[in-house]
C-alpha positions, 0 to 999 in steps of 0.5 A: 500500500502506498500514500500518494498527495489525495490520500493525505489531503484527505486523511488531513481532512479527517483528522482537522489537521491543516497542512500545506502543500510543502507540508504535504510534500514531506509527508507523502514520503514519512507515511510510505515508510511508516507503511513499509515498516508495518509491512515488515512486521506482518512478514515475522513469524510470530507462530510459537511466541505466546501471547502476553500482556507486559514484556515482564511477568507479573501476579496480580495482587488480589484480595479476598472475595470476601461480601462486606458491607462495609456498615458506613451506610448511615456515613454515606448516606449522609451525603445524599441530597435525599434519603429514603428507607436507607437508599439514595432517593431520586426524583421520579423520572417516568411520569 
């Protein structure tokens, strides 16, 4: 795939990016070489190499499920504009 002068006035175009035609100029060439270098690396085989999430192996640090209430109900509530029956009261949206 290659970029030509139409296909970055239009990605310009997209992105509200203003561009001049000398901009455009240096351009054309930048994002044909980006696009080689993507082509590169869809040409390693990367078959055997497992999947990871970060280059170092790390553990997450997990509590414990454990169900807790917390017993701070009265606390939070007392943030609340309006407090009904122990919840958060709202005002009616649905008539």
């Amino acid at each position: 795939m290659s970029v030509d002068k139409e296909t970055v006035k239009k990605i310009a175009s997209l992105s509200r990016i203003a561009v001049t035609e000398a901009e455009i100029d240096a351009l054309v060439p930048e994002l044909n070489n980006i696009l080689g270098w993507v082509e590169q690396l869809g040409e390693v085989d990367c078959s055997k190499v497992e999947p990871m999430t970060a280059v170092i192996p790390n553990k997450l640090r997990l509590r414990d499920d454990v169900v807790d209430d917390g017993n701070v109900r009265d606390k939070i509530l007392a943030n609340a504009p309006a407090a009904e029956h122990g919840f958060f009261g709202v005002p009616k949206v649905i008539e």
